[in-house]
C-alpha positions as CSV (number, residue, x, y, z in Angstrom):
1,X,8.2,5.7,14.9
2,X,11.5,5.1,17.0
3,X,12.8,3.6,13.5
4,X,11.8,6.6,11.1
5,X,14.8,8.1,9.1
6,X,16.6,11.3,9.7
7,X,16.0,12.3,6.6
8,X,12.4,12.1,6.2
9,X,12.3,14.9,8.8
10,X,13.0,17.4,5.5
11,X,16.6,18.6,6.5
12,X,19.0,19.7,4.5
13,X,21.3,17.6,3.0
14,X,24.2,18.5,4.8
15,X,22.8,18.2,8.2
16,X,21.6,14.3,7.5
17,X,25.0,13.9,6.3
18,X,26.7,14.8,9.0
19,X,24.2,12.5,11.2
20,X,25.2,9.8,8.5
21,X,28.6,10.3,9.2
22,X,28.2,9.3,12.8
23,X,25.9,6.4,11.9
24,X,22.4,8.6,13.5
25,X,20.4,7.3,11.1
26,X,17.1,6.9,12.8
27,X,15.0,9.2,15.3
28,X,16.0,6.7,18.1
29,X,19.9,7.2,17.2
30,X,19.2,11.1,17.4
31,X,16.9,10.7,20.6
32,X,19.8,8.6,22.8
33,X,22.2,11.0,22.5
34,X,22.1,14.5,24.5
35,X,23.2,17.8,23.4
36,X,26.5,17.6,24.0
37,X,26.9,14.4,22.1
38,X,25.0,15.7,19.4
39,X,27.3,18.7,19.2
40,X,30.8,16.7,19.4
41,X,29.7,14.1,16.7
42,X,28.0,17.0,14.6
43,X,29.6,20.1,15.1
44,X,26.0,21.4,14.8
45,X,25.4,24.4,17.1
46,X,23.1,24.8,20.2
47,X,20.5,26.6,18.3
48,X,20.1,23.9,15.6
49,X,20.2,21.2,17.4
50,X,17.4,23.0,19.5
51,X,15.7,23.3,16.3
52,X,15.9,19.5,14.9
53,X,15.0,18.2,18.4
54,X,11.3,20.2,18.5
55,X,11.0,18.6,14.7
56,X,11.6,15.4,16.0
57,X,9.4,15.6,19.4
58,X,6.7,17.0,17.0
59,X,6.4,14.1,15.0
60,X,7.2,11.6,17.3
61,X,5.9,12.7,20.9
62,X,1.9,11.7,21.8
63,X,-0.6,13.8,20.3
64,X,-4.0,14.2,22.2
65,X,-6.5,12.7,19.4
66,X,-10.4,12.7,19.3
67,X,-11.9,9.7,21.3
68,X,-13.8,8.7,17.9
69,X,-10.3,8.5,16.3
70,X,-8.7,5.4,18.8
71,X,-11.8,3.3,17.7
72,X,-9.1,2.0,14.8
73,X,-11.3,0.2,11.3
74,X,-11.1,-3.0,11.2
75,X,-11.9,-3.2,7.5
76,X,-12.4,-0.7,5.0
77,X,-15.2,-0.5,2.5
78,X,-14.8,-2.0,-0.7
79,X,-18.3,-3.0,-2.3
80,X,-21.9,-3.2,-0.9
81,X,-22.5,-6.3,-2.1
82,X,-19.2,-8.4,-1.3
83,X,-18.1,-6.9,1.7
84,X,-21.0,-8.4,3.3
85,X,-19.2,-11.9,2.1
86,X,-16.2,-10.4,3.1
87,X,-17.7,-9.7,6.2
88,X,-16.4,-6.3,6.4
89,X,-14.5,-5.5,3.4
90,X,-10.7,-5.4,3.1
91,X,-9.1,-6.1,6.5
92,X,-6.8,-3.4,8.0
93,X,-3.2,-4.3,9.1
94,X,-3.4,-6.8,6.5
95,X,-1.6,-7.2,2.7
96,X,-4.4,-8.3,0.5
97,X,-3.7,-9.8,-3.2
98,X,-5.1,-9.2,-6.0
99,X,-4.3,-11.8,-9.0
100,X,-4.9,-12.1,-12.3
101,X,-4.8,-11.8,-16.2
102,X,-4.6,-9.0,-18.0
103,X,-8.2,-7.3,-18.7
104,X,-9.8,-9.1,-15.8
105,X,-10.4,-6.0,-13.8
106,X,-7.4,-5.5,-11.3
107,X,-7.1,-1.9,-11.8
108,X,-10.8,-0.6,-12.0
109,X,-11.1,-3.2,-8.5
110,X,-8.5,-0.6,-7.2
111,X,-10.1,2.8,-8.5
112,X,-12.8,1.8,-6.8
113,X,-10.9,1.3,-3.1
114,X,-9.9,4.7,-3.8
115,X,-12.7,6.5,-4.4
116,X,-14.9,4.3,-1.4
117,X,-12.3,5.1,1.3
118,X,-11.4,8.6,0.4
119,X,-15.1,9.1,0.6
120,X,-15.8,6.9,3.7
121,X,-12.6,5.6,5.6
122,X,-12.6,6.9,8.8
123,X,-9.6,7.8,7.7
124,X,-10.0,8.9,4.4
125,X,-6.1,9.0,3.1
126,X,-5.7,6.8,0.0
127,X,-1.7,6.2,-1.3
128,X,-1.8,5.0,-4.9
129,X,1.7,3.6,-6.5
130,X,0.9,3.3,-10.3
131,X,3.4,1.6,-11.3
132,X,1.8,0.8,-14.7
133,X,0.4,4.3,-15.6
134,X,-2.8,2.6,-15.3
135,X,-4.6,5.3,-13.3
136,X,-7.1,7.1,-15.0
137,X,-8.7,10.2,-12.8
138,X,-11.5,9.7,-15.9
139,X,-12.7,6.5,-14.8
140,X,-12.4,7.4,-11.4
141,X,-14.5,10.2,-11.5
142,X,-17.0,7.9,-13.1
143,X,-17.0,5.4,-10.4
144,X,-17.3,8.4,-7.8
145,X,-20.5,10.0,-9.9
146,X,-22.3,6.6,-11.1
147,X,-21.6,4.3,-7.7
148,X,-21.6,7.1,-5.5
149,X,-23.8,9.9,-6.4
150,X,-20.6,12.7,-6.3
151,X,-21.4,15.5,-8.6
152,X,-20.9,18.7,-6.5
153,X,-18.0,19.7,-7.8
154,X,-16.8,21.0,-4.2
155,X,-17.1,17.1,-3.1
156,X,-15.2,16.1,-6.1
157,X,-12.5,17.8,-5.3
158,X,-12.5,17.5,-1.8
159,X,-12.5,13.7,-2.5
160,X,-9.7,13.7,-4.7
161,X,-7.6,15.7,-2.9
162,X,-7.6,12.4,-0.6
163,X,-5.9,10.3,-3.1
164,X,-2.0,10.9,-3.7
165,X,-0.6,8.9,-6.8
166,X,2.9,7.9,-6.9
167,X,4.5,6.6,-10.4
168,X,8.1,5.0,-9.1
169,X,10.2,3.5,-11.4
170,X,11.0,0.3,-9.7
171,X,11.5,-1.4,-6.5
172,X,14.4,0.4,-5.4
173,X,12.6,3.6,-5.1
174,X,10.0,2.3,-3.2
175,X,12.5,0.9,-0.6
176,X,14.2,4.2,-0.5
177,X,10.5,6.0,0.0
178,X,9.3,3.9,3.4
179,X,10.2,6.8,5.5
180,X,8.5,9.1,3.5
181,X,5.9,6.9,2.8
182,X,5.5,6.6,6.8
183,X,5.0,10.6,7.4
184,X,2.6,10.8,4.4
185,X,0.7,8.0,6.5
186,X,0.7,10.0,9.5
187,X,-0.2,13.7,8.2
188,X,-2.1,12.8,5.2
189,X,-4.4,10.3,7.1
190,X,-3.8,7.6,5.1
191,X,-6.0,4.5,5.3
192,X,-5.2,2.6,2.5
193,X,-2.0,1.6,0.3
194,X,-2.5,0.6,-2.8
195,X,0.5,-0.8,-4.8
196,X,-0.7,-1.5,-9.2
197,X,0.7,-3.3,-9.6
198,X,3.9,-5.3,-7.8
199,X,3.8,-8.1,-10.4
200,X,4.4,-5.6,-13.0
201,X,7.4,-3.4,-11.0
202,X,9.1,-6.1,-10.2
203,X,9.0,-7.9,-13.9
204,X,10.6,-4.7,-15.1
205,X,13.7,-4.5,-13.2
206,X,14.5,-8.0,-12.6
207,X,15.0,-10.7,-15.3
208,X,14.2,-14.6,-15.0
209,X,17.8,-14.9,-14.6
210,X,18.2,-12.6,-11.6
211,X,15.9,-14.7,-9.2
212,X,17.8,-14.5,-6.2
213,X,18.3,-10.8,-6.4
214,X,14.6,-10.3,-7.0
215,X,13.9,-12.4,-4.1
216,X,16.1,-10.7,-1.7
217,X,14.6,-7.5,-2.9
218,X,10.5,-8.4,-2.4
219,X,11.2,-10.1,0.9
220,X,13.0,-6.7,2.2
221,X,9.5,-4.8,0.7
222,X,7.2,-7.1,1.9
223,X,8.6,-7.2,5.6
224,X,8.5,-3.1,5.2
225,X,4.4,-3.4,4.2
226,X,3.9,-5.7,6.6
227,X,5.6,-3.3,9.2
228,X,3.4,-0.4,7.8
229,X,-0.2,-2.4,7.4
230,X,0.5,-3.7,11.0
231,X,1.9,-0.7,12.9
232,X,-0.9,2.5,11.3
233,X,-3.5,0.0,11.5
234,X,-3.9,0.6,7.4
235,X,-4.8,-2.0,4.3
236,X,-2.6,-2.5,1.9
237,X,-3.2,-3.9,-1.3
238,X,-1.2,-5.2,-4.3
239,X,-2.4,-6.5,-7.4
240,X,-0.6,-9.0,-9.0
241,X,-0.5,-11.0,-12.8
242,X,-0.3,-14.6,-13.4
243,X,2.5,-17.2,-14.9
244,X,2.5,-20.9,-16.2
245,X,3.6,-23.3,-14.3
246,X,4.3,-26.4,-15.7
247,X,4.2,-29.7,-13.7
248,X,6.9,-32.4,-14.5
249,X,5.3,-35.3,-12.8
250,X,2.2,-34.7,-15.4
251,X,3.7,-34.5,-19.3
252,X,2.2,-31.4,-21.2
253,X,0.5,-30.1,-18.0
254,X,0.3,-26.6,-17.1
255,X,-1.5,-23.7,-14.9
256,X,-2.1,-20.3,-13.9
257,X,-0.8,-19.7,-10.8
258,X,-0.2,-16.1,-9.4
259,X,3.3,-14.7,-10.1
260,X,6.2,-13.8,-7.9
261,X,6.9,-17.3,-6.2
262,X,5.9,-18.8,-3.2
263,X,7.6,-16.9,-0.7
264,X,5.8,-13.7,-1.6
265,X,2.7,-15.9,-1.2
266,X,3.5,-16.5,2.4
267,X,3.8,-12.5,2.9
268,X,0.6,-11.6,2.1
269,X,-2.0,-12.2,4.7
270,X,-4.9,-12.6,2.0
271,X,-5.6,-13.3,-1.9
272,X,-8.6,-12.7,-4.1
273,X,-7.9,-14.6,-7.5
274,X,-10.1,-12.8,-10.9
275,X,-10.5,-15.6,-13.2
276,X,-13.2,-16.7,-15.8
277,X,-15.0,-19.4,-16.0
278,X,-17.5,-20.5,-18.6
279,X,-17.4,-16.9,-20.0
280,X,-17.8,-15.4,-16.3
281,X,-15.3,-13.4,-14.6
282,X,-15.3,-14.6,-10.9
283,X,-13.4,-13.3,-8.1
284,X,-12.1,-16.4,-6.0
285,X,-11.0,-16.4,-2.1
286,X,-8.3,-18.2,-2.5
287,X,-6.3,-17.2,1.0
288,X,-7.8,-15.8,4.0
289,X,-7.2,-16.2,7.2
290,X,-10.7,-15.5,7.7
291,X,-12.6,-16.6,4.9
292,X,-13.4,-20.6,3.4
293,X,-12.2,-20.5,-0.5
294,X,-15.1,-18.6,-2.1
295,X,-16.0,-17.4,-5.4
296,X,-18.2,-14.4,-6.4
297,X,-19.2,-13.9,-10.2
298,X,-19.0,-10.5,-10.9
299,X,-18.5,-7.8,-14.1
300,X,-17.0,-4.2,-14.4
301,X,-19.9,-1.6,-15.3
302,X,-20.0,2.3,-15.0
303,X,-20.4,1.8,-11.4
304,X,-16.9,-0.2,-11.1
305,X,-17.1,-3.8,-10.0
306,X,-20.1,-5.6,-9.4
307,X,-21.4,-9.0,-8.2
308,X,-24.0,-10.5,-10.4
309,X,-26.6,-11.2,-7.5
């Protein structure tokens, strides 16, 4: 928390200005300087001051919390059937990948995180960036009634009150966002973070040609999910499409490999690969530090995604 911005505490724009100005940037740049300082660098008065500082201490002192609540998850629920594989679910403090073509499943897989840990995270908070306009409340409230058994319409709403969308319009607004992202994570009660998909975000703004830029960009993001996943304890997960890669040693070979290069690949702590395979669609654990390489066949019903058992 020492490394939350300024700004995200909701001030005007003035006042983070002025902190700007004197390079206090960061709660721990505003909590090393007394009053005094404050006022010479500022010219803020007494009173305000007073006023930022019980802000600050209010988001970032200790808060007495429920003994059930320091028990953190270690997973969170994905699917009956392939979390026992999974052995747990999707692993908290982690990035998990999701690969694959187009039509394979990636975004009714992530509908259906959302509705299973707003529903039964410990803690329920789901952040979803569509960055596709691929989320469809519809389907969601499918997946809730016909996997789950939701039709109270109290529960429904209670359940999707849990789930705040996001539609950025590319990378650089979701760098600018980490502080805000971090207090939506602490007062929402956010459990999960779903990004669908980065593949697709980071396609639009950067070009083949603009490599280095791109990388310089995802390797700043992925350092700032890591630091998220890892410090609330919370899963993060990303779906991802697919590219050719042609092999120069072989003539006229190619394959699908996941997109966005190898050093994003070394980011992520885990990657589940949809593919199909003699007309099945199978999910493949491909990267885990967990897990040997796996695959499950599955297929997307009412319910969402299921394993064909």
């Amino acid at each position: 928390m020492a490394n939350l911005k300024i700004k995200a505490l909701g001030l005007p724009a003035a006042v983070t200005d002025k902190f700007a100005n004197q390079k206090i940037i960061t709660v721990k740049d505003f909590l090393t300087l007394n009053y005094m300082e404050l006022h010479r660098k500022t010219g803020l008065t007494y009173q305000k001051l007073s006023l930022i500082t019980e802000a600050v201490n209010k988001l970032t002192a200790p808060v007495p919390v429920q003994a059930s609540f320091l028990n953190q998850p270690s997973h969170i629920m994905f699917n009956d059937e392939l979390d026992l594989f999974l052995q747990g679910g999707i692993k908290c403090g982690h990035i998990t990948e999701f690969s694959g073509s187009p039509g394979l499943g990636k975004t009714q897989l992530c509908l259906q995180l959302a509705v299973s840990n707003s529903l039964f995270g410990k803690v329920p908070g789901v952040l979803y960036i569509d960055s596709e306009g691929a989320f469809n409340p519809t389907r969601l409230l499918q997946i809730g009634v016909h996997k789950f058994g939701i039709e109270n319409e109290k529960d429904m709403e209670n359940w999707l009150n849990r789930i705040h969308v996001w539609r950025p319009e590319n990378l650089n607004d979701i760098s600018k966002e980490m502080s805000s992202m971090e207090l939506l994570i602490i007062k929402q009660r956010i459990g999960l973070l779903i990004i669908d998909s980065m593949g697709s975000i980071v396609r639009r703004q950067y070009g083949a040609e603009q490599s280095i830029e791109r990388g310089t960009k995802l390797c700043s993001l992925s350092s700032h999910l890591k630091q998220l996943a890892h410090t609330f304890n919370i899963a993060v997960v990303v779906t991802n499409h697919v590219t050719t890669k042609f092999s120069h040693s072989i003539e006229n070979s190619a394959s699908i490999i996941p997109a966005l290069g190898p050093s994003w690949s070394h980011w992520i702590n885990s990657r589940l690969h949809l593919t199909v395979l003699n007309n099945k669609r199978q999910i493949v654990v491909s990267k885990s530090p967990e897990l040997p390489e796996i695959t499950f066949a599955y297929q997307i019903s009412t319910k969402g995604l299921e394993l064909d058992v």
